[in-house]
C-alpha positions as a printed NumPy array, in Angstrom:
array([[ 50.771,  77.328,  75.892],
       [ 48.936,  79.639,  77.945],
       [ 50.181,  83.416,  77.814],
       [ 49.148,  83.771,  81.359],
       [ 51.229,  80.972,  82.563],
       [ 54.448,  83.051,  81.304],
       [ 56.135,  84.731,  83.974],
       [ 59.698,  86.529,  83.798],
       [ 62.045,  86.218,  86.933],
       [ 65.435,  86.096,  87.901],
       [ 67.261,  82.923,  88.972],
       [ 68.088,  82.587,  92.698],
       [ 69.33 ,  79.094,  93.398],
       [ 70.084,  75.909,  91.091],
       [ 71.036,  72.379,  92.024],
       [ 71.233,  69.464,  89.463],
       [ 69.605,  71.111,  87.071],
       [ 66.642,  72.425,  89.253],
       [ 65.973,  76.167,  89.806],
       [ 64.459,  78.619,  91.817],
       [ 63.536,  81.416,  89.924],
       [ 61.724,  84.751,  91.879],
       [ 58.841,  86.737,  90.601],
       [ 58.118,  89.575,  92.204],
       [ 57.898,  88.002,  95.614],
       [ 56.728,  84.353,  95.095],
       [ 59.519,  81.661,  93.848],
       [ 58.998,  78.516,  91.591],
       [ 60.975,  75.699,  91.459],
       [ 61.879,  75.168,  87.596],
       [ 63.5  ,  72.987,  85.507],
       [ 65.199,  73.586,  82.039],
       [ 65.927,  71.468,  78.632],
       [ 69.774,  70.33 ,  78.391],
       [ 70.284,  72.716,  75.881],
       [ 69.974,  75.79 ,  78.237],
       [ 71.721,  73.991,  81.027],
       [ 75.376,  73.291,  79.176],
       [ 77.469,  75.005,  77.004],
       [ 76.776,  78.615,  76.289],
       [ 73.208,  79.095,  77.524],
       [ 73.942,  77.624,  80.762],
       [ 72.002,  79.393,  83.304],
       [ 73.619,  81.197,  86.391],
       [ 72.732,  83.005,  89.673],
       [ 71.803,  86.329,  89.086],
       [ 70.279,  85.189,  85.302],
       [ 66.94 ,  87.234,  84.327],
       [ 64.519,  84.217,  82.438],
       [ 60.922,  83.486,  81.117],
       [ 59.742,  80.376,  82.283],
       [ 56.505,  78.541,  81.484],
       [ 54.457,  77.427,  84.761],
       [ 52.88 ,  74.131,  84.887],
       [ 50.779,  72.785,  87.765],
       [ 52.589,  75.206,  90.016],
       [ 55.786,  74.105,  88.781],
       [ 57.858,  75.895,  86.083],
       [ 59.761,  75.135,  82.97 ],
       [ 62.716,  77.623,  81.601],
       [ 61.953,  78.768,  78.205],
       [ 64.542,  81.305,  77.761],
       [ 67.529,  83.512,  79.441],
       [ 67.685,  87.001,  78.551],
       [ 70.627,  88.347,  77.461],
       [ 72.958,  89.139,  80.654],
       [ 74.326,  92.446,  81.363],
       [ 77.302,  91.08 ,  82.433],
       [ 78.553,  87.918,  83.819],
       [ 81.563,  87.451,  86.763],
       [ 83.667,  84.697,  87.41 ],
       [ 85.146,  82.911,  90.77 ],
       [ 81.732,  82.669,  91.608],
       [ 80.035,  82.768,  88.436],
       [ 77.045,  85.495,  88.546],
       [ 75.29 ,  87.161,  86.365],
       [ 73.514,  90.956,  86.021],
       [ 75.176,  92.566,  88.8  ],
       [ 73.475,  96.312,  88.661],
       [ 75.821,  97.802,  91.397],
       [ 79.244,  97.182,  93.557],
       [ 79.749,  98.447,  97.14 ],
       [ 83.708,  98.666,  97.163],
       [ 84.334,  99.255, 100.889],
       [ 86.804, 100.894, 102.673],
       [ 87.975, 101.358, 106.245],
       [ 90.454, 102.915, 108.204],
       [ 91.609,  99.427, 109.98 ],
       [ 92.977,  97.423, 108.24 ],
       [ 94.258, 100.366, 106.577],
       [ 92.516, 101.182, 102.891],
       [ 94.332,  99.322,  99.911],
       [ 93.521, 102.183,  96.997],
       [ 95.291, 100.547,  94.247],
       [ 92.438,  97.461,  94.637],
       [ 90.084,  99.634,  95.124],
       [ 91.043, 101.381,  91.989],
       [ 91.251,  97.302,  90.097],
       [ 88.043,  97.374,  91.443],
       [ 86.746, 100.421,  89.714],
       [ 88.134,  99.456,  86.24 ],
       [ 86.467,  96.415,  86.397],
       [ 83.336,  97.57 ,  86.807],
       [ 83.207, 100.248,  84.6  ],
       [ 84.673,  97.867,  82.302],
       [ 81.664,  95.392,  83.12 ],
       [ 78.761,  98.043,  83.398],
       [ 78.514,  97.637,  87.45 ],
       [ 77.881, 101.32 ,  88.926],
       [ 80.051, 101.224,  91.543],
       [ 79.586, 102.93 ,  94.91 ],
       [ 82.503, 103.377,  97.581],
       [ 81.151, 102.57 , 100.961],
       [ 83.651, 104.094, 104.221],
       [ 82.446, 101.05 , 106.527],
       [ 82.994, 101.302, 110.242],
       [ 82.187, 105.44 , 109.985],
       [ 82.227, 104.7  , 114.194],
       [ 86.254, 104.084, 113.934],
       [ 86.949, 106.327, 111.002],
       [ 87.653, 110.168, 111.575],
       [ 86.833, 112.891, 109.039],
       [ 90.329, 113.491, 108.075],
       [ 89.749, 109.995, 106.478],
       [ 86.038, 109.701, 105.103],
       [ 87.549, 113.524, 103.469],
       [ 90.959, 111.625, 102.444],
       [ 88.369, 108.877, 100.217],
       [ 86.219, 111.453,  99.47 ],
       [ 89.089, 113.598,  97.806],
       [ 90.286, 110.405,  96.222],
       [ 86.776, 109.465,  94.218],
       [ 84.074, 111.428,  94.161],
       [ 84.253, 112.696,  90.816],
       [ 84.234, 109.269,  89.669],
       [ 81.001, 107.552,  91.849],
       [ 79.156, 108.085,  94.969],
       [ 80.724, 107.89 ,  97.934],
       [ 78.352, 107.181, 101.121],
       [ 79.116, 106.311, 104.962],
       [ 77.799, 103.394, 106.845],
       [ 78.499, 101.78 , 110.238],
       [ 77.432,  98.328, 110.91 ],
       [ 77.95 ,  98.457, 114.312],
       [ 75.753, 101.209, 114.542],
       [ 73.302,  99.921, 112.468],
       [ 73.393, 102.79 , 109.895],
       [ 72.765, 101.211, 106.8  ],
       [ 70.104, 103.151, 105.469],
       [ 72.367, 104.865, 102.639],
       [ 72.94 , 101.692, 100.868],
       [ 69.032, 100.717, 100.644],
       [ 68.446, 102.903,  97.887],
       [ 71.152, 101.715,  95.782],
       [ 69.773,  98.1  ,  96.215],
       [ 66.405,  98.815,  95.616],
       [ 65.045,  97.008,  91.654],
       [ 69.037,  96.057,  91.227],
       [ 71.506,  93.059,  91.676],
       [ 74.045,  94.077,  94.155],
       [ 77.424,  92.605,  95.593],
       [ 79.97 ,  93.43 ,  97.815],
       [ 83.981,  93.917,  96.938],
       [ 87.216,  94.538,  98.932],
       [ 89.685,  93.48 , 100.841],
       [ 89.632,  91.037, 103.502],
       [ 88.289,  92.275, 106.693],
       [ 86.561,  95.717, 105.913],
       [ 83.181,  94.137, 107.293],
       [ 81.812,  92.91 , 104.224],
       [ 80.016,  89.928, 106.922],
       [ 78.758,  92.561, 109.377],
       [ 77.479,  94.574, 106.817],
       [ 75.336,  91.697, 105.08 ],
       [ 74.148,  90.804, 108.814],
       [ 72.977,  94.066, 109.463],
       [ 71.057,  94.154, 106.059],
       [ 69.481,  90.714, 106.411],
       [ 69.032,  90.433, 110.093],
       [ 68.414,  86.906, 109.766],
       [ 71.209,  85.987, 108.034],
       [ 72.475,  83.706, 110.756],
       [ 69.471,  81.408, 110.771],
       [ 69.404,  81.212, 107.08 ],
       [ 66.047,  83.139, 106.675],
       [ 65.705,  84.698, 103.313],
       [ 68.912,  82.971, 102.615],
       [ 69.03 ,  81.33 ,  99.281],
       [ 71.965,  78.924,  99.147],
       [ 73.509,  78.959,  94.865],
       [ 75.208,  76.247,  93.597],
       [ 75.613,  75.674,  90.121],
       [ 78.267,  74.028,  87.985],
       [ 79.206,  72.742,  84.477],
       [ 80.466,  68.895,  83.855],
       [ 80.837,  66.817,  86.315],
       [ 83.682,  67.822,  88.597],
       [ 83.421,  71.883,  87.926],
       [ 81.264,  73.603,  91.261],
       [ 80.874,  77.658,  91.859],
       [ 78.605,  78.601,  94.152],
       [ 77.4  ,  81.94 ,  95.612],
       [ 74.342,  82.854,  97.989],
       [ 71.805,  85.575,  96.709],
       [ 69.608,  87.26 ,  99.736],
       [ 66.264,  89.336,  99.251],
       [ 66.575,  92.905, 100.239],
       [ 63.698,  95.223,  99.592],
       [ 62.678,  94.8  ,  96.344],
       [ 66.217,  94.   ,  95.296],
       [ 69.018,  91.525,  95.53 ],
       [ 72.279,  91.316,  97.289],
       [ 75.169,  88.787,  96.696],
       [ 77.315,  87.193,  98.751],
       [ 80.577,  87.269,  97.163],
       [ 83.547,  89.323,  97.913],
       [ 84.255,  89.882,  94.296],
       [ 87.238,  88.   ,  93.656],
       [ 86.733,  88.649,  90.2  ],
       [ 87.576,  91.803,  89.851],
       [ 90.301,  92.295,  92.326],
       [ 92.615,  92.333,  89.293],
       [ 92.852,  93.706,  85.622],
       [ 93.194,  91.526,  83.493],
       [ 90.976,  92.444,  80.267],
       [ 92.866,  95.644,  79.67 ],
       [ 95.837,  97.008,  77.953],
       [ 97.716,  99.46 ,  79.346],
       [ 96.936, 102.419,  76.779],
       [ 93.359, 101.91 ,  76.895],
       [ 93.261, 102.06 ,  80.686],
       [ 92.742, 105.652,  80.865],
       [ 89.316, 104.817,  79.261],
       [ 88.171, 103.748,  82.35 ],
       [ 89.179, 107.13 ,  84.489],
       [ 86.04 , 109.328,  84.   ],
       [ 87.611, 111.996,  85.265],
       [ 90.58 , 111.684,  83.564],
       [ 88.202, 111.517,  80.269],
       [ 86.844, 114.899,  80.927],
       [ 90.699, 116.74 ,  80.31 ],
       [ 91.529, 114.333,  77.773],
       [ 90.558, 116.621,  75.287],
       [ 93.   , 119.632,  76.48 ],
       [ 95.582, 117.209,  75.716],
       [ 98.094, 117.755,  72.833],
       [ 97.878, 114.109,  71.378],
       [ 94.111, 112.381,  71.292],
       [ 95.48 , 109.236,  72.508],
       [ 97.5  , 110.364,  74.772],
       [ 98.212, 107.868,  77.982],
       [ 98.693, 110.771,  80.614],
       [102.088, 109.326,  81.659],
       [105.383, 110.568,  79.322],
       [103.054, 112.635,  76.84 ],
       [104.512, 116.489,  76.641],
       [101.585, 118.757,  77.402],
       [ 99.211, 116.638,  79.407],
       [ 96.188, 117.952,  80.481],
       [ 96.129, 115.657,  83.464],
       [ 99.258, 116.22 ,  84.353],
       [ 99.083, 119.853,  84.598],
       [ 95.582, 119.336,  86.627],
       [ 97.526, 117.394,  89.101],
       [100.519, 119.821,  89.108],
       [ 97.51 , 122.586,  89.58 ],
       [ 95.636, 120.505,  92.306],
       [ 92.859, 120.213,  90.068],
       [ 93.45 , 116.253,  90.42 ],
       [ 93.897, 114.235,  93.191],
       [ 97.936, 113.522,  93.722],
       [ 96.778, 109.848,  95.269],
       [ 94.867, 108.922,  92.749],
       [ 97.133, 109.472,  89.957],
       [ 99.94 , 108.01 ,  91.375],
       [ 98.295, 104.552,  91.373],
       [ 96.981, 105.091,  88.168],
       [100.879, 105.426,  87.307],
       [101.28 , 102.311,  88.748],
       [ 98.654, 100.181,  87.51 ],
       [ 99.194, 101.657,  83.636],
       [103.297, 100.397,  84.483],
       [102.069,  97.02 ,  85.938],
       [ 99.971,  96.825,  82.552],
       [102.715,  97.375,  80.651],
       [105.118,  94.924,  82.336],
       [102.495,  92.175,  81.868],
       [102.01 ,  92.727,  77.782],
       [106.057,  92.95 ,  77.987],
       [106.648,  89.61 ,  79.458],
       [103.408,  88.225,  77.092],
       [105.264,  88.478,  73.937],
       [109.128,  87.261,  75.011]])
């Protein structure tokens, strides 16, 4: 084996056991033994790999170890999550909020995007704004517009997909960053699957020197990996005053001399945002009661 004819990439589309794996800006079709195909190695959209080219064709010799891996479709590596949010239909928080646990929870940055900034007033971009940006960035983009420019930067070198609820312009905004979406240029169609009968599929796209996904990140619309007293691990801000508190582990709910509590009492923390933590950490707490009846 040559050393020259080792090349790393990541893995943009697979079919029957065939690849197509990127480097830098050139792809190979590739193929991989069994034994990285099924079972725990199985490769996946998203997957960062060495493979061994032969005769302009390629053979996977390894995966590297993922950074993370979602579900419903199965992905791997995602660097960063656009959670968008728009005044109509009118902004669900509390997913918004799933949304953040999950990905600090999975190692995704995530970045709120206020889509449709051409609808939205600045009572609202300030009303998300007051809501999270001591936790991540919070940017503006209009697709209609065709102000999209923010979000380049963020997708630049990194694995990026889109979350939220239905209807927020997750499609216009993938349009307006691959402009030739609808003819399927630069479109690289995913479909992978274990056994026979199991299918997932997902569609990667080129942007810049960085990739975007096309799912609307089903899995992390809900919490399902935590328990309710650990959740305040995942509240950066809520980290930070943990330390005024009376008890170390305290939960920031019933706990006598809270420093959240008194932050939100002072205006210090957002009202919004702590209400829905209240209600997430109860919805928690009702699913690990009804677990062990």
């Amino acid at each position: 084996m040559q050393l020259s004819n080792l090349l790393d990439g990541t893995v943009i589309k697979g079919l029957g056991g065939v690849f197509e794996v990127m480097h830098d800006k050139d792809t190979f079709v590739c193929v991989a033994p069994k034994k990285l195909r099924y079972g725990d190695g199985e490769i996946l959209v998203g997957d960062k790999v060495r493979f061994e080219v032969q005769k302009g064709k390629g053979v996977i010799e390894r995966i590297y170890p993922r950074r993370n891996r979602m579900t419903r479709p199965e992905v791997a590596n995602i660097d960063i999550a656009f959670i968008l949010l728009t005044v109509a239909p009118a902004p669900d928080l509390l997913l918004a909020d799933k949304i953040l646990v999950n990905c600090f929870a999975n190692k995704i940055t995530p970045v709120i995007v206020v889509s449709k900034s051409d609808i939205a007033d600045e009572n609202f971009s300030q009303r998300i704004r007051n809501n999270y940006s001591s936790v991540c960035d919070v940017v503006t983009v209009s697709s209609l517009n065709g102000d999209v420019s923010q979000l380049l930067g963020y997708i630049d070198g990194n694995t990026v997909c889109f979350a939220g609820q239905s209807a927020v312009g997750k499609t216009s905004l993938l349009n307006t960053l691959v402009p030739d979406l609808n003819k399927k240029v630069g479109g690289l169609s995913l479909k992978t699957g274990r056994g026979r009968h199991t299918t997932r599929s997902s569609t990667i796209y080129s942007v810049g020197d960085g990739f975007v996904v096309d799912t609307t990140g089903f899995s992390m619309l809900e919490v399902t990996d935590t328990v309710s007293s650990d959740l305040m691990l995942y509240y950066d801000d809520m980290m930070q005053l943990s330390p005024q508190c009376r008890y170390k582990m305290c939960t920031h709910t019933a706990e006598p001399d809270c420093a959240v509590k008194k932050a939100v009492e002072e205006g210090r923390f957002c009202l919004e945002r702590y209400q829905r933590y209240l209600t997430l950490y109860n919805e928690l707490a009702e699913k690990e009661k009804s677990r062990y009846k």
